[in-house]
Structures are given as structure tokens and as C-alpha cells.
C-alpha positions in Angstrom: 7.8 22.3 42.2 8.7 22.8 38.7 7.2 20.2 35.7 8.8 19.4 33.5 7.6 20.2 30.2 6.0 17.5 27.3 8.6 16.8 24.8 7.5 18.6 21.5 5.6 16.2 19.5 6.8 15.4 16.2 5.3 15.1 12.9 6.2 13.3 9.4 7.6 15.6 7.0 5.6 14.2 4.0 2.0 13.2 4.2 1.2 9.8 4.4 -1.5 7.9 1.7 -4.0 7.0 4.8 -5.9 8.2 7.6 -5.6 6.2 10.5 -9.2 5.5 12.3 -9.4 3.8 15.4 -12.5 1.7 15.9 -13.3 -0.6 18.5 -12.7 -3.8 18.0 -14.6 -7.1 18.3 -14.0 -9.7 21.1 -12.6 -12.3 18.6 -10.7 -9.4 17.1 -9.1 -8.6 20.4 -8.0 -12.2 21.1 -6.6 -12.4 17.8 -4.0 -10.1 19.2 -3.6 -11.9 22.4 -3.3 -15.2 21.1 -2.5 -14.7 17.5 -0.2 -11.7 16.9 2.8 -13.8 18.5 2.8 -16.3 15.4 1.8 -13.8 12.7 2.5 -9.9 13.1 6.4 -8.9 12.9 7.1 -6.3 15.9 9.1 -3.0 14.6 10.9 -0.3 16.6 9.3 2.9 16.1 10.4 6.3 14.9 8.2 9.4 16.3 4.7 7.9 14.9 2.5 5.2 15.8 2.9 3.5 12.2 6.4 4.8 12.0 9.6 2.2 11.2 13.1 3.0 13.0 16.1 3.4 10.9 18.1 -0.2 11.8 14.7 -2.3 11.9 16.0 -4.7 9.0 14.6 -7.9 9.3 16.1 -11.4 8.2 13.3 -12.6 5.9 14.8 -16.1 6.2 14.7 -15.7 10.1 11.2 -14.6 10.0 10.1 -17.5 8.0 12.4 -20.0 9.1 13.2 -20.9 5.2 14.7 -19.6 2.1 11.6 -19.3 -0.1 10.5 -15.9 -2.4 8.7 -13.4 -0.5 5.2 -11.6 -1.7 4.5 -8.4 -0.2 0.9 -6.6 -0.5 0.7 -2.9 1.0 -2.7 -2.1 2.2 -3.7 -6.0 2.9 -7.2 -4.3 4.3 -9.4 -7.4 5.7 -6.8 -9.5 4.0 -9.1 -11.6 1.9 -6.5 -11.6 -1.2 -3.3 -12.4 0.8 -4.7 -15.3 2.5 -5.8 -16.3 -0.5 -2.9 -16.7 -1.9 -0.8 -17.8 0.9 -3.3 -21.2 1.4 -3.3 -21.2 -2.8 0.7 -21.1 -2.6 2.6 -22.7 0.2 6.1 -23.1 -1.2 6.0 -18.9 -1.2 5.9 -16.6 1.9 4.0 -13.4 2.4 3.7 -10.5 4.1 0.6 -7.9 4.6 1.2 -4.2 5.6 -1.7 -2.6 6.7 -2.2 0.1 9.4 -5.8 -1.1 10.3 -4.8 -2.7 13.2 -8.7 -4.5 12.8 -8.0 -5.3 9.7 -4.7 -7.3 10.7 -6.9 -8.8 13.6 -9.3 -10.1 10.6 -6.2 -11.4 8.2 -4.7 -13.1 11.5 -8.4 -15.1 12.3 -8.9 -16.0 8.5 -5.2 -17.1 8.2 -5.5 -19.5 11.6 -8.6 -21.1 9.9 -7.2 -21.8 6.5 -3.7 -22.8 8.1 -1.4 -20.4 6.3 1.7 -20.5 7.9 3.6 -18.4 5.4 2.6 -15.2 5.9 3.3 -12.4 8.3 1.9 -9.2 9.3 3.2 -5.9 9.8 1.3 -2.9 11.2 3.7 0.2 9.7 3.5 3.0 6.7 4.2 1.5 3.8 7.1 3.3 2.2 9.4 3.2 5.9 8.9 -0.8 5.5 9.8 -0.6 1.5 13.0 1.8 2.8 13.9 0.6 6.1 12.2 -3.3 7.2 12.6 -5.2 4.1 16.3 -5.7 3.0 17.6 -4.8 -0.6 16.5 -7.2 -3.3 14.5 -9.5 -1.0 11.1 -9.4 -2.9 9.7 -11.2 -5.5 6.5 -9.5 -6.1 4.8 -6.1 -4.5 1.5 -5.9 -4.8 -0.4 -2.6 -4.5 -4.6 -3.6 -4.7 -7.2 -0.7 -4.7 -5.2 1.8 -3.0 -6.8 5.0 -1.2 -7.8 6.8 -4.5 -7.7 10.3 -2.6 -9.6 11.4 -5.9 -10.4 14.9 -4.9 -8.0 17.4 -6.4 -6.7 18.9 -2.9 -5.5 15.4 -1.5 -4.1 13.6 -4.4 -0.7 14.4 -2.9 -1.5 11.9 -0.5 -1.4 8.9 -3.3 0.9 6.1 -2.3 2.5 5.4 -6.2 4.9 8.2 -6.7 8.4 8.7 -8.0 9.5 8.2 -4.6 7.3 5.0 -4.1 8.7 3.7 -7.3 11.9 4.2 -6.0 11.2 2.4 -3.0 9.6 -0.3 -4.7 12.8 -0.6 -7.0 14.9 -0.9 -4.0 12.8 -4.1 -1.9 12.2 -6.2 -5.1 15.5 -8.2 -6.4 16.3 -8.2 -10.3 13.2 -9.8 -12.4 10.7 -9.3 -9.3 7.5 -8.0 -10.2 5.1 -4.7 -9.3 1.5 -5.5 -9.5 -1.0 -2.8 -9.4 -4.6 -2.4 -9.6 -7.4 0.2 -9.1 -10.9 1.1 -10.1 -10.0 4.5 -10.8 -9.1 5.6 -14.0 -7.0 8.9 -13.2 -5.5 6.9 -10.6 -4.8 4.5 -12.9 -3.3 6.9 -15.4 -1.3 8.5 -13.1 0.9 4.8 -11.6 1.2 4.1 -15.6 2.7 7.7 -15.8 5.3 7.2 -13.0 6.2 3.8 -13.7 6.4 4.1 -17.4 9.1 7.2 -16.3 10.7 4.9 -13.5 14.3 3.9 -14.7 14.3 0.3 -12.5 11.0 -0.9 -14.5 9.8 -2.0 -17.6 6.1 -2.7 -18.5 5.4 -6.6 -18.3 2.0 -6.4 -20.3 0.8 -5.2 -24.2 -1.5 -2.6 -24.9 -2.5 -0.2 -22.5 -3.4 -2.5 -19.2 -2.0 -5.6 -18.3 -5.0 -8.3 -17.9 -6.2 -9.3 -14.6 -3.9 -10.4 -12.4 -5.2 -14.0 -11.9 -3.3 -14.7 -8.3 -5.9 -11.7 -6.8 -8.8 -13.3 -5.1 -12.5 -11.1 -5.9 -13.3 -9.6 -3.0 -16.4 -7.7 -2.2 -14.2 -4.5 -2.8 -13.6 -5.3 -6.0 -17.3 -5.9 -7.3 -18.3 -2.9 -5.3 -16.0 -0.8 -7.6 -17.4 -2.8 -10.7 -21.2 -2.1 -9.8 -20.5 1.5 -9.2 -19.3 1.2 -13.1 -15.8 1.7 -12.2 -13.5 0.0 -14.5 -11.1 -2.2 -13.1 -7.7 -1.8 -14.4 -4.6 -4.0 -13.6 -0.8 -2.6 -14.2 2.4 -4.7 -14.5 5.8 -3.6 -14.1 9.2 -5.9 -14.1 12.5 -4.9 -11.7 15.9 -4.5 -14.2 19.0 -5.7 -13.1 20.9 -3.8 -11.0 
């Protein structure tokens, strides 16, 4: 009897700004996806990967939320301190959190049960295929990028999410006077999202001087003051979306 051979298994053709881990989870974590995930996370079709968003996944962000209301969207949500947060601090706005952690979206879906927040929505998916492909045209008000992976040794900065292309991709989800927010504690990092977005056609800085004062909507997580003891400046970026 003949097998038949695996299909061939198939690989992104640029490299993504994470590295997925897989850690076990906790038994609270666990249930958060069995009870929890049903209300909160927003189920995708796939492409070839495990984070991956299928061409046609469009969502109706009215239909997900049940209203008409703006939509803030924070890539890299982690434990999702900030974004629940600010979905308890702002209830006439909706939000969503990527994140590929799936613990960490267990963690976001257990604080946001407690504190009630009803307006946000999870997504476990690569960032830039939910900028391209989930979120319809114009349908963001703000994009917030907090403390993304640095990469900070010479050989993997390639893998840093804010490039030309992400700018693009951020141009395209956020409607005509949304707002790109940006933060990090790394000053080449730092230097390099001014470079691009100060070179991106669809933006225009929203802030004086050479960094745009802290963004007072973020919450101060432990992240955050980590970076700051370790002498790590914190610097917070701006940008506006032109009309179309």
C-alpha cells in the first residue's frame, strides 16, 4: 500500500517581528479560552501559518461590536494591561488587541471579565495580515504600537514591525484624521519609526520637537518602568492619517 505523501509545508515569504513560544498555560488561563474566548476573541480563517489571516477574512467592525462607535487597535496587546485600561477608562470607544501570545490573550480576556469591558475584542493573528486583510479600509481611529520587540542586535533588525510596508499598512486601516501612536524604550528603534514615518506619504507628525510627550491614554505597566530602571529612555511618537 502506497502513502500518500505530506503536503509540502509552507513558509511566509517575509519574516515576521516575533517568535512564537508556546508555554503551558495556567488552569484559569485555560478556562479563559473555554468560557471566555466566545465573547472576546474574533475567530479568523487561516492562510498556511498558525497566526496567518486568509485573504476574504474582512470583518464588519459594526457587527463585531454590535454599534457604530471608533475603533482603537493596539498590535502586540502582551498581558493586556494598557488595552483594558483603556477600554474600562473609555466605554463609548471599542478596541481591539492583536497579540500572538495565546497566554497573553488568556490574561487580557480574565482582566477584561473582571473590570467589565465589553468593548474590546481579541484577535490572535500577525499583525500586518490583520492591518491588510481583517480590518476594512479607513475603519480605525487610532493604532497603537507600545514597546514593540526591539530585535536590537544588528542581524535581526529586519525583523522590526515599523517599516515602509507597515506604514503602508497602517495608512490603509486608519480613516482620514486617525492617529498612529508609538512608543519604545529604545532609542535606535526609536530613530528608525521617526525615519519611516517622517518619509511615509499618508502621515504627518502630530507633536513639536523631536518626540511627541507621553501618550497619556497608555496605562504604566511594569514593562514600562522595567525599561526606565534599566536607564532606557522612553520615547513616544505621533503621527496623523491625511485625507485620502
Amino acid at each position: 500500500m502506497t502513502e500518500t505523501p505530506s503536503p509540502p509545508r509552507v513558509f511566509r515569504d517575509r519574516p515576521v517581528s516575533f517568535v512564537r513560544r508556546s508555554g503551558r498555560m495556567s488552569d484559569a488561563q485555560e478556562r479563559a479560552w473555554s468560557e471566555l474566548a466566545p465573547r472576546y476573541v474574533i475567530e479568523v480563517p487561516r492562510d498556511a501559518a498558525a497566526t496567518s489571516v486568509a485573504a476574504g477574512a474582512a470583518i464588519d467592525p459594526a457587527a463585531v461590536w454590535g454599534r457604530e462607535a471608533p475603533l482603537v487597535v493596539e498590535i502586540g496587546s502582551g498581558q493586556g494591561h494598557a488595552i483594558v485600561h483603556a477600554a474600562t477608562s473609555r466605554p463609548e470607544w471599542d478596541f481591539l488587541a492583536i497579540e500572538v501570545f495565546k497566554a497573553g490573550l488568556a490574561r487580557t480576556m480574565l482582566d477584561a471579565e473582571r473590570a467589565g469591558a465589553r468593548n474590546l475584542r481579541l484577535v490572535e493573528a500577525n499583525a500586518p495580515e490583520v492591518l491588510e486583510k481583517l480590518l476594512p479600509e479607513a475603519s480605525v481611529s487610532e493604532l497603537w504600537v507600545f514597546f514593540p520587540d526591539p530585535w536590537h542586535k544588528k542581524k535581526h533588525t529586519k525583523r522590526r514591525l515599523v517599516t515602509p510596508e507597515f506604514a503602508e499598512l497602517a495608512a490603509r486601516a486608519l480613516r482620514d484624521g486617525g492617529t498612529l501612536r508609538l512608543a519604545t524604550d529604545w532609542e535606535d528603534y526609536a530613530l528608525q519609526m521617526r525615519d519611516v514615518l517622517d518619509e511615509a506619504e499618508a502621515f504627518e507628525k502630530d507633536f513639536e520637537g523631536e518626540w511627541a510627550d507621553r501618550y497619556e491614554g497608555r496605562a504604566l505597566t511594569a514593562f514600562e518602568r522595567k525599561g526606565a530602571r534599566a536607564g532606557r529612555g522612553i520615547r513616544d511618537l505621533a503621527y496623523r492619517r491625511l485625507a485620502r
